[in-house]
N, C-alpha and C positions, 0 to 999 in steps of 0.2 A: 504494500500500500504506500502512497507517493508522500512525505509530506503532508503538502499539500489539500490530500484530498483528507488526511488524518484528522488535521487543524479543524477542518470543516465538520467530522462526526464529531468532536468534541465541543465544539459549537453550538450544532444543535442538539448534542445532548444537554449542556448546560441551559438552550434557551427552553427546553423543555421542563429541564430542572424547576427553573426560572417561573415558568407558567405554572407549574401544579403549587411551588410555596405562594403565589401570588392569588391563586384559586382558593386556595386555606385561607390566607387571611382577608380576603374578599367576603369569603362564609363566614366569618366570624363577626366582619365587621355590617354584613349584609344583615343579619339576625338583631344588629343592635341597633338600626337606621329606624326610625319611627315615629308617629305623635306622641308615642309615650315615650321613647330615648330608649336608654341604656336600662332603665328603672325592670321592665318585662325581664329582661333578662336573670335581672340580679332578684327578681322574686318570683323566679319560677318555680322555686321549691317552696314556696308557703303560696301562692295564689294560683288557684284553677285557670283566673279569668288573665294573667300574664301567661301561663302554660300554653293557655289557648292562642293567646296573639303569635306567639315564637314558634310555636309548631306547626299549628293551622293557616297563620298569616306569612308569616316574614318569612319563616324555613322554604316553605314550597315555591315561595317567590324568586327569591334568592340562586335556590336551584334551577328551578324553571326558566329565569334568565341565562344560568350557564349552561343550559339547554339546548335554547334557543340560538345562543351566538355561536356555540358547537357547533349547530346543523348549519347556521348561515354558514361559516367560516370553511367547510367542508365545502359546499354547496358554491363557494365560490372561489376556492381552488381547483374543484371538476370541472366546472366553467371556464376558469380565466387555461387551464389547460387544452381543455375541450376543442374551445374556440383558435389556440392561440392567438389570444389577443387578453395584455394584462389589465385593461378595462370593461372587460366581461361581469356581468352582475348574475348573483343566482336568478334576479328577477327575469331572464333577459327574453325567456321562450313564453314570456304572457303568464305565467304564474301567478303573479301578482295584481293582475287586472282579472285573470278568472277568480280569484280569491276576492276580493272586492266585490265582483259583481255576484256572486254567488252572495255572499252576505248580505248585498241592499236589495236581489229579489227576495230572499228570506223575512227578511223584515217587510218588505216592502208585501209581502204575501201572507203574513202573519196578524191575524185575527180579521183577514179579508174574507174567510170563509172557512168551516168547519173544518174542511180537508187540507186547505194551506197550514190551520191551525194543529192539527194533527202531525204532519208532515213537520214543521218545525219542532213544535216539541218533541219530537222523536229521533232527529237527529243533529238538532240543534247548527247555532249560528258555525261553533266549529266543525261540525260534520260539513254544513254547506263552504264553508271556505275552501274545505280542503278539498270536497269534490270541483268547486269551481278550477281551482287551482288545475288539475290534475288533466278536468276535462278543457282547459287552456292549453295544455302542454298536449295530449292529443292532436288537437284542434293544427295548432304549432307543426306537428311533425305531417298530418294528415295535407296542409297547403305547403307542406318543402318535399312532398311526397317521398316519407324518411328520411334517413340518416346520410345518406351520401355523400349529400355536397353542405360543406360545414357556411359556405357562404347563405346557401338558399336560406337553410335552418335559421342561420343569425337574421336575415331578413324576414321570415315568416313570422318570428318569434317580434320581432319590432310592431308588425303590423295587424297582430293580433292584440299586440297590449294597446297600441293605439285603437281599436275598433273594440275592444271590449272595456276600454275605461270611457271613452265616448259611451257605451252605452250603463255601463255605473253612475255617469252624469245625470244622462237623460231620465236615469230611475231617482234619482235625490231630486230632481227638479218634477216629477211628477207627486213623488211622495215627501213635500219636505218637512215632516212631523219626523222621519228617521235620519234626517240632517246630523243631529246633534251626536246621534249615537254613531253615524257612520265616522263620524269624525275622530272618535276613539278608535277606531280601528283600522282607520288609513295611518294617522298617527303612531302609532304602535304604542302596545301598556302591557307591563307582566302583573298588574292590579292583578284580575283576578284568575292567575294559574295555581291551579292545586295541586293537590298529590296526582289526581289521576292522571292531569293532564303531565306533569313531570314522568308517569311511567310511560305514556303514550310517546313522549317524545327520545325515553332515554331506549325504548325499543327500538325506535326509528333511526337513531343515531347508529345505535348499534351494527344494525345490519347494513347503514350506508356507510358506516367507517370501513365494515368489515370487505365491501362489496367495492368499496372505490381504489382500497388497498392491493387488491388482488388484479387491479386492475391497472396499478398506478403504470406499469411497465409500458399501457398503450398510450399513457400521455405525453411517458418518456420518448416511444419511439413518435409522435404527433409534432416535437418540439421537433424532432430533425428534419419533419417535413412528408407530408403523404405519400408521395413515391418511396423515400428511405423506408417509413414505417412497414410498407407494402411489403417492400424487399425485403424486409425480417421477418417475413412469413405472418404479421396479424392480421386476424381476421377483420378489417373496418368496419364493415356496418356492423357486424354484429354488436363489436367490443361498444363500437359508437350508439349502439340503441339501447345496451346496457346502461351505458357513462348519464345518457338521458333519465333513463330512468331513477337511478340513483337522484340524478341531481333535481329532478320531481318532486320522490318523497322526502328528501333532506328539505327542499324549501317549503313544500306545501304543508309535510307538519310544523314546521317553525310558524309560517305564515298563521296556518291556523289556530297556535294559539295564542300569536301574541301580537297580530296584524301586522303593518307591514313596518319594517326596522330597517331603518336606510344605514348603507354604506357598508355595516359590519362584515356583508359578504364580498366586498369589492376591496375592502381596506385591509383582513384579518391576512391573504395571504402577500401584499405587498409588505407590511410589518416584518413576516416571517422574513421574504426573499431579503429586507435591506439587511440582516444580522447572518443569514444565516444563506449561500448559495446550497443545495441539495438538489437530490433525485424528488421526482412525485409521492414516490412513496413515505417521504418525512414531511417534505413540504403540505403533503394532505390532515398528517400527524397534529403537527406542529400550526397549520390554520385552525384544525378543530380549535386547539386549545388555547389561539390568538383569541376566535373571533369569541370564546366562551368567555376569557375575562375580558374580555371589551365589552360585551355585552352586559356581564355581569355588575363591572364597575361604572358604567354608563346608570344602570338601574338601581344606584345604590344613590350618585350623585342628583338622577330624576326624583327621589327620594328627599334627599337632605338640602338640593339647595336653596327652597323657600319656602322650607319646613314651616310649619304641619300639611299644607297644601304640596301638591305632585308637579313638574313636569312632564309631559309627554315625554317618555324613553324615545320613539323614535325620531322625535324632535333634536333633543341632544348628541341621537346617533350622528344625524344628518348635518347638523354645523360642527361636531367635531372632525367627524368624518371628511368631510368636505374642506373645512380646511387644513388634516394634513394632506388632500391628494392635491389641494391647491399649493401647498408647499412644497409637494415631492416634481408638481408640475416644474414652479419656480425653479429649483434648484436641479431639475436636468435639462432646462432648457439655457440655466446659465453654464453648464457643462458642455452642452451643445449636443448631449444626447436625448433620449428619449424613456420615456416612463417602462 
């Protein structure tokens, strides 16, 4: 092994290092963030009603954030590989606009009639998110007629988010009693993630870490170019209809429960790449656990900074986010290279 490439596993073992002590004390200090402070904590052993807020409230919140920025941060290293191109968003195949519009016909069908009302409560706002989501990303692959051609795809995927958020518009302006609540959830909130929704997502993560890992080698060979990859014998479409899929369910469970959180899947693996050069296979690692405590620590700071009232999490995503890629902009185009 060269040097070189030595420095480099030690690197990203330490910035992983790095990420799990930084996830501990994120959990620690996530559980003490509150209207009531620190006080739930330190009287969970004599009070039911603080027991209740740290375990039922803060804990599943807390996790469910580092859940959440896990599946982005995935979801947008199978992307920005996918695509090559490092301004790829997990949003990018319409996800995020079938999630959207799937939630404001929900509402928007919700106590309209017995069966609409049936239908909702049975599968509720996140069941419909995540189907919107899903049946976007269909929708997506069905107008680039598959996987083939990674141009068509990235252009199907464009012009589906724009004709499916056009029509999310067109549903708030017909029903604008569901304005207020849609607006939570374009915004993004991990308010109210619980237990179940943290197993639902720590399943989803699971099998998409497990599935994009096994897979990382067709990213690697994607980076040297589609004829190279060819010639080392991978199968493209298929490996490619897999890689979609994957990056489907990582965004549309995230989406689903915690609406739409800007930038953490666009931003989690540029972080990694400026510390750390790697193969796919760490760099998919190593985003999981970028975009989790960005995520996490994003929803600790929506939290506390004008406390006892919340900011919007994906509000904070979005201008923090935004200005470091405004700054990673700045500073390679004063190098005279490129993002």
């Amino acid at each position: 092994m060269s040097p070189q490439r030595s420095a480099q596993n030690r690197r990203a073992l330490w910035l992983a290092g790095g990420l799990l002590l930084a996830t501990g004390l994120l959990l620690l200090l996530g559980v003490s963030v509150g209207s009531t402070g620190f006080e739930s904590v330190r009287a969970m052993g004599r009070d039911a009603q603080a027991l209740q807020i740290v375990w039922e409230i803060r804990l599943p919140r807390t996790v469910g954030a580092w859940l959440a920025g896990a599946l982005l941060g995935l979801a947008g290293a199978v992307a920005q590989g996918l695509f090559r191109n490092p301004l790829a968003d997990p949003y990018l195949l319409g996800s995020a606009s079938g999630a959207s519009l799937g939630v404001a016909l929900a509402m928007a069908l919700f106590g309209v009639s017995p069966l609409a009302t049936h239908w909702v409560a049975r599968i509720g706002l996140t069941g419909a998110a995540f189907v919107g989501a899903v049946l976007a990303v269909l929708l997506t692959l069905l107008l680039a007629k598959g996987v083939q051609h990674t141009l068509r795809l990235l252009l199907a995927g464009v012009i589906v988010g724009v004709v499916l958020g056009a029509l999310s518009s067109l549903i708030l302006l017909m029903t604008p009693d569901i304005m207020q609540a849609m607006q939570s959830f374009m915004l993004g909130s991990t308010a109210f993630v619980g237990w179940t929704a943290c197993a639902v997502m720590a399943g989803a993560l699971l099998a998409s870490l497990l599935a994009a890992w096994m897979m990382s080698h067709v990213l690697d060979g994607l980076a040297l170019g589609e004829a190279t990859a060819q010639s080392l014998g991978l199968k493209l479409p298929q490996m490619r209809a897999a890689l979609v899929a994957v990056l489907a369910l990582a965004t549309g469970t995230a989406v689903a429960q915690t609406g739409l959180v800007a930038f953490v899947g666009l931003a989690a693996p540029h972080l990694v790449r400026s510390v750390v050069k790697t193969t796919h296979g760490r760099l998919i690692v190593l985003a999981t656990l970028m975009g989790a405590v960005l995520l996490m620590a994003a929803d600790i700071l929506a939290r506390w900074l004008i406390a006892p009232q919340e900011l919007p999490v994906g509000v904070l995503t979005a201008v923090l986010g935004g200005g470091y890629l405004l700054w990673l902009m700045h500073r390679s185009s004063a190098r005279g290279g490129g993002i």
